[in-house]
FIVEXNU-980421 format. One record per residue (C-alpha): residue number from 1; y, z, x. Coordinates in steps of 0.2 Angstrom, whole numbers, plus 5000, padded with zeros to 4 digits. Last residue first. Layout:
- NUM / Y / Z / X
...
//
This chain:
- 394 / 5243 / 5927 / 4964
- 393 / 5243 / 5934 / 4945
- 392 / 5226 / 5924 / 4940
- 391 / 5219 / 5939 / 4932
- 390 / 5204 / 5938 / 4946
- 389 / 5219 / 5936 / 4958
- 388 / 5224 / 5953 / 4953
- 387 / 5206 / 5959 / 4954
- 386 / 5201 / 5951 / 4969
- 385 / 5215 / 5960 / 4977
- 384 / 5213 / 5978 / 4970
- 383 / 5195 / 5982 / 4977
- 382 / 5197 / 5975 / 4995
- 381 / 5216 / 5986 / 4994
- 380 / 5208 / 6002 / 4989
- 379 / 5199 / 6002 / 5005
- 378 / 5214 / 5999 / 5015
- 377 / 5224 / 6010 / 5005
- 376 / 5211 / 6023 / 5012
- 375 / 5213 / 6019 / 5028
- 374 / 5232 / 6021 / 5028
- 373 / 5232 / 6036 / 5021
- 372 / 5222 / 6042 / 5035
- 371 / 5235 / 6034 / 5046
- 370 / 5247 / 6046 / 5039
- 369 / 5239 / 6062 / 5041
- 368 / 5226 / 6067 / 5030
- 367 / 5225 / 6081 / 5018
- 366 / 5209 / 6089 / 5012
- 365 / 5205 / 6102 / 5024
- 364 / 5220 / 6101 / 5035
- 363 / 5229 / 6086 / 5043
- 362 / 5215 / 6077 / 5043
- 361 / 5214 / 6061 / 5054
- 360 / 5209 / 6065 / 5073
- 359 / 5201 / 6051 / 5079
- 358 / 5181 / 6049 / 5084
- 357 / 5177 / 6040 / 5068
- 356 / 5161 / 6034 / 5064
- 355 / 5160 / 6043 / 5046
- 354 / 5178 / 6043 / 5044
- 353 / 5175 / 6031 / 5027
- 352 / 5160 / 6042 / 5020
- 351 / 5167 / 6051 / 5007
- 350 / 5174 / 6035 / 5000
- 349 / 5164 / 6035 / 4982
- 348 / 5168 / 6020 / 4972
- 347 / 5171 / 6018 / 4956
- 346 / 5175 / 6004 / 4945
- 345 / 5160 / 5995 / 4947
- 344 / 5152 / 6007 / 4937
- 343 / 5133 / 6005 / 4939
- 342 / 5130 / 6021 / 4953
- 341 / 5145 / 6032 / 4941
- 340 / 5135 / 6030 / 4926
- 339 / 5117 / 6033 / 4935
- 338 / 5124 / 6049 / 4944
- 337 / 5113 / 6055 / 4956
- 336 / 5125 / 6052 / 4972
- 335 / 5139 / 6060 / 4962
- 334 / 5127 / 6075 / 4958
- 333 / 5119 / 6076 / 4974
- 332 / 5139 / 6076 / 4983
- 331 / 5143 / 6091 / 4971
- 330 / 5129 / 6100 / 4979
- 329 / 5140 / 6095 / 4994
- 328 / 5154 / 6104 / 4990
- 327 / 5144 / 6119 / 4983
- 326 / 5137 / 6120 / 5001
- 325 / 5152 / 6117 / 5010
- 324 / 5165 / 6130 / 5002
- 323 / 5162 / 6143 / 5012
- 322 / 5164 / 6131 / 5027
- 321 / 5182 / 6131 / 5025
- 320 / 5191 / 6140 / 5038
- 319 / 5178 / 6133 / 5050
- 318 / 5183 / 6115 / 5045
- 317 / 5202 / 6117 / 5048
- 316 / 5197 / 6124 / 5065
- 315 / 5186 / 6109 / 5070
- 314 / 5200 / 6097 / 5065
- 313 / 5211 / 6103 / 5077
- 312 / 5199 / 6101 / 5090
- 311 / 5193 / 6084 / 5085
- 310 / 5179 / 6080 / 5072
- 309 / 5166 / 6068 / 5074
- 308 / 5156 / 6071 / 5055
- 307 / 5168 / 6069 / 5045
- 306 / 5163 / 6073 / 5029
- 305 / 5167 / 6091 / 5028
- 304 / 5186 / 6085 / 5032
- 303 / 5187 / 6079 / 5016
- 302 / 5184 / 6060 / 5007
- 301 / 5190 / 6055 / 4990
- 300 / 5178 / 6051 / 4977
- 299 / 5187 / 6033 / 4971
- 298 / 5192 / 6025 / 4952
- 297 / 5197 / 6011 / 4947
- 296 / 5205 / 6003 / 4932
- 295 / 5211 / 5989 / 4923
- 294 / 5224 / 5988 / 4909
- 293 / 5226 / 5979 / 4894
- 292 / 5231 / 5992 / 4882
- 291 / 5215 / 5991 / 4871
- 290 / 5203 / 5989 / 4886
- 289 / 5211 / 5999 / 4898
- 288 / 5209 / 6015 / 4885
- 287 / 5192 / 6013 / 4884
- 286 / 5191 / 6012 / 4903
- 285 / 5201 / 6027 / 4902
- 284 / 5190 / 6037 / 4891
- 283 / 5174 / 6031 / 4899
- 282 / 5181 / 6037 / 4915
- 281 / 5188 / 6053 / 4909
- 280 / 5172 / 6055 / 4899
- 279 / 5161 / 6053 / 4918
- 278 / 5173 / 6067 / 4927
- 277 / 5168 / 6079 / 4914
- 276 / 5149 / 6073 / 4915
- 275 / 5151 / 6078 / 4933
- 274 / 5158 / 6093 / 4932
- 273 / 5147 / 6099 / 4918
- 272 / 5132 / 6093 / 4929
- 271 / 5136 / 6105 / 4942
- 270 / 5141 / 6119 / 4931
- 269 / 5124 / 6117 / 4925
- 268 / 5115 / 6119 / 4941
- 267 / 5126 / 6136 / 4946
- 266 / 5138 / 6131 / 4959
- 265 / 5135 / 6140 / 4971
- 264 / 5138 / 6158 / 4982
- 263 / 5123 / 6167 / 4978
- 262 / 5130 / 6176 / 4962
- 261 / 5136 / 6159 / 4954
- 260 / 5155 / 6152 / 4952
- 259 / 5162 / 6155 / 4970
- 258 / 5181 / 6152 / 4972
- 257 / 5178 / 6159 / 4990
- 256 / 5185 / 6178 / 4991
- 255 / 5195 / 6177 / 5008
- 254 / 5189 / 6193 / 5016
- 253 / 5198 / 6210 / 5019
- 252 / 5191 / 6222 / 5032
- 251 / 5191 / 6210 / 5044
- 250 / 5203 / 6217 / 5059
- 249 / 5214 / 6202 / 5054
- 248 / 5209 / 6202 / 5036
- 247 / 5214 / 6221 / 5033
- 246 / 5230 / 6218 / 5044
- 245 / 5236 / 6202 / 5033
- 244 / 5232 / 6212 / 5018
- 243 / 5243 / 6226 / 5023
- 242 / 5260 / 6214 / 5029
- 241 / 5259 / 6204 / 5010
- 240 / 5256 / 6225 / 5001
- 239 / 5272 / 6230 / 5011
- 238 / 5283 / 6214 / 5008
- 237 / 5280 / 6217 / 4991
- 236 / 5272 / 6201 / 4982
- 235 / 5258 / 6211 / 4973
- 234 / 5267 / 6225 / 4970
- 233 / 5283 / 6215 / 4959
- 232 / 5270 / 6203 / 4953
- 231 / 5261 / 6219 / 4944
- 230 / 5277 / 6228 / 4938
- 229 / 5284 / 6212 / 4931
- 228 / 5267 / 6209 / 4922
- 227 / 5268 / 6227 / 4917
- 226 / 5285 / 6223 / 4908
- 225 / 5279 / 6205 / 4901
- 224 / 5263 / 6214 / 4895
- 223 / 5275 / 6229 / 4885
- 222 / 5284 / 6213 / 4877
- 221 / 5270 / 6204 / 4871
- 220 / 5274 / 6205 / 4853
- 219 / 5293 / 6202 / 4860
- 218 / 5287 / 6187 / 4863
- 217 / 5292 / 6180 / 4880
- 216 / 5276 / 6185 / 4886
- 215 / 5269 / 6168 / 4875
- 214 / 5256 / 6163 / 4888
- 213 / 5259 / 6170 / 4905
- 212 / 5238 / 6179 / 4907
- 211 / 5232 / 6162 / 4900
- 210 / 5241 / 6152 / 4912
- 209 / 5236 / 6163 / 4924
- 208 / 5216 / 6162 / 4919
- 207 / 5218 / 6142 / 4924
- 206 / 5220 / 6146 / 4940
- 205 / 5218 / 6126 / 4943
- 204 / 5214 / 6118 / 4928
- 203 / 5201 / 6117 / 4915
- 202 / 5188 / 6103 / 4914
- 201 / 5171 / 6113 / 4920
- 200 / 5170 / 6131 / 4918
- 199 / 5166 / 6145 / 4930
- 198 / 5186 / 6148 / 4933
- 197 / 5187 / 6146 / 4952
- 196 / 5170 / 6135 / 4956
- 195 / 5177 / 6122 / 4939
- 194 / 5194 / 6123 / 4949
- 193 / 5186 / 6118 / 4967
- 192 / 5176 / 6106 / 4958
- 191 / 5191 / 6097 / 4949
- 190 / 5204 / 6100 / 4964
- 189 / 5192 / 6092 / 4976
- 188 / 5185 / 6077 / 4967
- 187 / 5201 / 6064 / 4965
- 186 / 5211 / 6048 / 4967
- 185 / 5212 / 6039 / 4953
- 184 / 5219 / 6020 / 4948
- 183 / 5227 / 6014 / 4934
- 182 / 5231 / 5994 / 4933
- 181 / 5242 / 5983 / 4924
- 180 / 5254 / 6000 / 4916
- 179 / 5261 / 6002 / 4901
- 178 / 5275 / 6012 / 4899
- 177 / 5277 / 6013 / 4879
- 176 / 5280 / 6032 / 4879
- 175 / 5264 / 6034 / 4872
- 174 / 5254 / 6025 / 4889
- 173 / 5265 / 6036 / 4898
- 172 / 5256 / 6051 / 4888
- 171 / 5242 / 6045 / 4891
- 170 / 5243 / 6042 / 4907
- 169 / 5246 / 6061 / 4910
- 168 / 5234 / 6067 / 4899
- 167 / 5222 / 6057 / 4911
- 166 / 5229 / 6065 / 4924
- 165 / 5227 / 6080 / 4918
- 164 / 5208 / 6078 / 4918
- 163 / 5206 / 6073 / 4934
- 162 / 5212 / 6089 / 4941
- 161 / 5229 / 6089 / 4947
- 160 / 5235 / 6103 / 4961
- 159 / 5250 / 6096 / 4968
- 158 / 5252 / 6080 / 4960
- 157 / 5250 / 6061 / 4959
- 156 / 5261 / 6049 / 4949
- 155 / 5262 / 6037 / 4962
- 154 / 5271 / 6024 / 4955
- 153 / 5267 / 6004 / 4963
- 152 / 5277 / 5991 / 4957
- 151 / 5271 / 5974 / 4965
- 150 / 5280 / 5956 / 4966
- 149 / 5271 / 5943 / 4961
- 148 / 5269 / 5931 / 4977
- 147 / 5253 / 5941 / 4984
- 146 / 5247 / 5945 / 5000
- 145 / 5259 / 5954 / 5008
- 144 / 5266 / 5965 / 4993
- 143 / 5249 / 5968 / 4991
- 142 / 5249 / 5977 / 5010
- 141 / 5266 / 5985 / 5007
- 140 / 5259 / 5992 / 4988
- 139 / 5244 / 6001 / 4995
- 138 / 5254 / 6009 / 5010
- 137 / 5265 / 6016 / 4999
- 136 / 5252 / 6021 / 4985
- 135 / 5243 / 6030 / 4998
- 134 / 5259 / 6039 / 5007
- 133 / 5268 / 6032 / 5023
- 132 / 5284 / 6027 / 5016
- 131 / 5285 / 6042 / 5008
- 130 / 5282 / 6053 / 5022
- 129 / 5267 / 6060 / 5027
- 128 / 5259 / 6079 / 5026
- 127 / 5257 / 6081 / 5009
- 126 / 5257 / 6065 / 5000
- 125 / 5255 / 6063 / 4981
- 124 / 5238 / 6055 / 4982
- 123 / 5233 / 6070 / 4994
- 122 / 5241 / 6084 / 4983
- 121 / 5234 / 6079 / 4970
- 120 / 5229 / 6061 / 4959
- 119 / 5235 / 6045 / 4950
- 118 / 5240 / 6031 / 4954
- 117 / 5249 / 6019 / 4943
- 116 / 5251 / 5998 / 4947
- 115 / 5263 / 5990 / 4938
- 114 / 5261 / 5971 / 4942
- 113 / 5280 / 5966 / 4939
- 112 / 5289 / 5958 / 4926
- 111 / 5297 / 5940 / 4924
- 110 / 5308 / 5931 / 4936
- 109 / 5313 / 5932 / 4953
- 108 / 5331 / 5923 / 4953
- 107 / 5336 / 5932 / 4966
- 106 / 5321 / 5944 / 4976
- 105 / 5316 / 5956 / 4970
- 104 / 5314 / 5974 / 4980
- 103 / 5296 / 5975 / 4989
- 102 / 5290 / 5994 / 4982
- 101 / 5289 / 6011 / 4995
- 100 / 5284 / 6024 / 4984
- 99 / 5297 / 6039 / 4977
- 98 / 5287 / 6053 / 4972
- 97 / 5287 / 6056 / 4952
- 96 / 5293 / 6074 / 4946
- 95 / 5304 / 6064 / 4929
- 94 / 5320 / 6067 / 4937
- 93 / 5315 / 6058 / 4956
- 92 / 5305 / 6065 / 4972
- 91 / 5310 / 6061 / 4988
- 90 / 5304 / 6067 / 5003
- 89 / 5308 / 6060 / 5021
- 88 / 5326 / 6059 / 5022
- 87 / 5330 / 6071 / 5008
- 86 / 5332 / 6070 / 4989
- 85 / 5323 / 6082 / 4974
- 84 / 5319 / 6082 / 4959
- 83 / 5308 / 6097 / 4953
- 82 / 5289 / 6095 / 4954
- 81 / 5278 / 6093 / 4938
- 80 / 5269 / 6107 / 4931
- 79 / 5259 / 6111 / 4915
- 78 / 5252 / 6093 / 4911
- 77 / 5253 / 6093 / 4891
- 76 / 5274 / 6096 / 4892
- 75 / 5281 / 6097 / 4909
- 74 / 5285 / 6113 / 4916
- 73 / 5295 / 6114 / 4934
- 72 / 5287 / 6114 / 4950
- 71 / 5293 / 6121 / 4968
- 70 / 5309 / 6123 / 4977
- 69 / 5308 / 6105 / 4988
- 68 / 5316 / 6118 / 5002
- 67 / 5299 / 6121 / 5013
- 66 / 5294 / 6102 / 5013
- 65 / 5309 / 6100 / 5022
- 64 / 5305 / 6112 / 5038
- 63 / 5289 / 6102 / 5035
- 62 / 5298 / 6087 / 5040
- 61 / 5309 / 6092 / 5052
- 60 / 5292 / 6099 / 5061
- 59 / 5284 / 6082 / 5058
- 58 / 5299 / 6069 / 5065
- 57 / 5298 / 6070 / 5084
- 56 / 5279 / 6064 / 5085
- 55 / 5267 / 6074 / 5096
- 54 / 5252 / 6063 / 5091
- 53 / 5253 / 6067 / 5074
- 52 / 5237 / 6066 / 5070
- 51 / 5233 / 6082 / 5084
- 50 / 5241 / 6092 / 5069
- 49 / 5254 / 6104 / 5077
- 48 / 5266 / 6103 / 5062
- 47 / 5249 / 6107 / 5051
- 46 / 5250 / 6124 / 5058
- 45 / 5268 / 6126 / 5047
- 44 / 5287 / 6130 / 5050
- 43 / 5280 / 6137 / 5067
- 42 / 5280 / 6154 / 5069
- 41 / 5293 / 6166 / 5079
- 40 / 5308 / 6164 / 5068
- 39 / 5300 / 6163 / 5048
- 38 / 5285 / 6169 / 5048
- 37 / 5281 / 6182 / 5061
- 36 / 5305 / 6189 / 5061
- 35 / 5302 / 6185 / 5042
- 34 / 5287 / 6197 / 5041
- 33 / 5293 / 6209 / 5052
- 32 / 5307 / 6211 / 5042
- 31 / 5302 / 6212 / 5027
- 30 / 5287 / 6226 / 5032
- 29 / 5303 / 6238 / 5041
- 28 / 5313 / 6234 / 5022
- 27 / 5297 / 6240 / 5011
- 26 / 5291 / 6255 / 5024
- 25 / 5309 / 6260 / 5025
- 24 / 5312 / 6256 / 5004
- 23 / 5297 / 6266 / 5003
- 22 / 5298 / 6280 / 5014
- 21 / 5315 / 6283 / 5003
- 20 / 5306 / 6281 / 4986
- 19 / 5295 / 6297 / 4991
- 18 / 5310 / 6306 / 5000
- 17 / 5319 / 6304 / 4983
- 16 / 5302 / 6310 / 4974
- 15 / 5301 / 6324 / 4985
- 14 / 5321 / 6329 / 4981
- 13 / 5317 / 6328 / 4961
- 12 / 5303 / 6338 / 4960
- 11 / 5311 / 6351 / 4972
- 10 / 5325 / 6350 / 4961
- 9 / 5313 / 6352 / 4947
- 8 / 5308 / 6367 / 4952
- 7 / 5321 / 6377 / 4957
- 6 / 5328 / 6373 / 4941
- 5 / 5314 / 6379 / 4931
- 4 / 5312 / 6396 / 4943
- 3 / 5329 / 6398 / 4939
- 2 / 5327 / 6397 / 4920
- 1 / 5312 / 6409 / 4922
//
C-alpha cells in the first residue's frame, strides 16, 4: 500500500515537472518571438512612418526615446503624473510637467510674466512632437512675437486626463499659491471615451483598476494582492501576449469597443451627463477665474474622424477606429445642442479646423504631427491676443 503511495506520487510529481517544463519552453519560445516581432524586426512604432513627418531624420530617434520615459508615478488628487525625465527631444521636469519653449528675459526686464496654463492629454502634452513643437510651444513662440510682456507658457497636459482632473489639478496649483493669468483646456476624447468605458460620466480612465488596487497593501487585502499577482502574472505572459495576437490575426479575438449601451452607443443620458459634466467644470473654472483673477478658454479638440480628406496613412488610423464613430458623433449633437456651451465665448469647438485640408496631419487617431499643433495654436492664438491686449498687457 505504502509502495503503491510512493509510486504514486512520483508519478504525480514527475507529470507536474513535465507540466511546468512545457511551460517555461512554451513561456521562453513565446518571449522570444515576441522581442525578435517587437523589438528587432518592427519599427520602434507605426506612427514612425506617419506620412506627417515627411521622412524626417529625427522621428524614429524620437520614438526610440519615447520608449525609455519609464511611465508615470502617483500624484496626489490627479492619480498619475509622468516621471522626470531628460533627453534631446523630451523633457519632462520633478513635478511631471513637459518643458515648453518660453522667450528667456531679457536684462533689466522687470516685473512678472503672463502665466499662461494648459491643460489637457496626450495631445496637449505632445505625443508624437518634440517639445519645441507642442501646442503650448508653439502657442507661447507666436505671443512671444506679438507682445512686449514676456510669456510663460506650462503645459500641464497628461497622458490620459479627462477634464475633470484637470480641474483638480489647477486647483491644486491654484492652493499652492501659483496663480496663473490665463487657463486654457484642451479636451473631449479622453472624457467620452472614459464615460463609453465605465458607463458613468466624470470618472477617469479605467477607472475600475483603480478600484480593483485600492488599499491591496493592507494585510486585510492580502489574499487579493496575492491573486492579483497571479492574475497580472497570466495576463502579461509572453505566452497569453503571443495567443491573443494569433486569435485577432485570424479574428477569433475582437477589440472590445469601450461601448456603454447594448447597441453599441452611448445611451441618451450618458450623452447628457458628459456633457453637463464638461459644462460644471467650466462654470467651476470660470468661477474660479473670477475670484483669482484669471481668464479662461476652452476648445473641443479635433480627431481624425473629422477630417474629411484623409491621406493613406490616415485612412488606416480611421478604420482602426470606426467603432468608436457613432458615439463620437452622438457626442458631436450634444456639444452642437448645447445652449451653455453655443453663448460661452470662452469655448470653442475646432473639430472642424482640417475640414479642407488635403495634407496628412494625424499621427494616429487623436494625435497630430507637429504641424497639427501648430494649427491649433494658431487658432488658440486669435482667441488669446485680444484678450491680453484687452487687459492692457501689450
Amino acid at each position: 500500500m505504502v509502495k503503491k503511495l510512493f509510486t504514486g506520487l512520483r508519478g504525480f510529481w514527475l507529470a507536474l515537472g513535465v507540466v511546468l517544463m512545457v511551460l517555461l519552453c512554451m513561456e521562453g519560445a513565446s518571449g522570444l518571438f515576441l522581442y525578435v516581432k517587437e523589438g528587432v524586426l518592427r519599427s520602434v512604432d507605426p506612427r514612425a512612418e506617419a506620412d506627417v513627418y515627411a521622412g524626417a531624420q529625427w522621428t524614429e530617434d524620437f520614438y526610440r526615446t519615447a520608449l525609455k520615459m519609464g511611465g508615470v508615478r502617483w500624484h496626489p488628487y490627479v492619480y498619475w503624473r509622468r516621471k522626470a525625465f531628460e533627453s534631446e527631444y523630451i523633457n519632462v521636469d520633478k513635478y511631471g510637467v513637459r518643458k515648453t519653449w518660453n522667450r528667456e528675459a531679457s536684462a533689466g526686464e522687470k516685473g512678472e510674466p503672463f502665466k499662461i496654463f494648459m491643460f489637457g492629454g496626450s495631445a496637449m502634452w505632445g505625443t508624437g512632437a518634440r517639445d519645441d513643437h507642442t501646442i503650448p510651444s508653439y502657442l507661447s513662440k507666436m505671443l512671444s512675437e506679438t507682445i512686449e510682456r514676456r510669456v510663460e507658457v506650462v503645459n500641464y497636459g497628461e497622458m490620459g486626463y479627462v477634464n475633470t482632473q484637470e480641474v483638480a489639478m489647477l486647483l491644486y496649483q491654484l492652493r499652492r499659491g501659483n496663480v496663473p493669468d490665463m487657463v486654457i483646456f484642451y479636451d473631449n476624447i479622453n472624457d467620452i471615451g472614459a464615460a463609453a468605458q465605465n458607463r458613468e460620466a466624470g470618472l477617469t480612465n479605467s477607472e475600475f483598476n483603480r478600484a480593483r488596487e485600492f488599499n491591496l497593501l493592507n494585510e486585510v487585502r492580502q489574499q487579493d494582492l496575492y491573486l492579483e499577482a497571479v492574475r497580472s502574472a497570466a495576463k502579461n505572459s509572453p505566452t497569453m501576449r503571443l495567443m491573443k495576437k494569433v486569435l485577432r490575426k485570424i479574428g477569433l479575438l475582437k477589440k472590445e469597443p469601450p461601448q456603454a449601451g447594448s447597441d453599441g452607443k452611448i445611451s441618451d443620458k450618458l450623452a447628457d451627463d458628459i456633457i453637463k459634466v464638461y459644462e460644471s467644470n467650466i462654470k467651476m473654472v470660470e468661477a474660479l477665474g473670477k475670484e483669482y483673477g484669471f481668464e479662461s478658454l476652452f476648445y473641443w479638440q479635433p480627431i481624425v474622424l473629422d477630417k474629411p480628406h484623409l491621406t493613406p496613412f490616415e485612412k488606416k488610423q480611421a478604420r482602426e477606429w470606426m467603432y468608436f464613430k457613432d458615439f463620437y458623433f452622438q457626442m458631436h449633437g450634444r456639444v452642437d445642442g448645447s445652449g451653455f456651451l453655443s453663448s460661452d465665448p470662452r469655448f470653442r469647438d475646432l473639430s472642424g479646423i482640417f475640414a479642407n485640408a488635403k495634407k496628412p496631419y494625424f499621427i494616429d487617431f487623436c494625435h497630430l504631427g507637429e504641424a497639427g499643433n501648430e494649427i491649433v495654436a494658431e487658432n488658440m492664438y486669435e482667441d488669446v491676443l485680444p484678450i491680453i491686449k484687452k487687459r492692457g498687457e501689450q
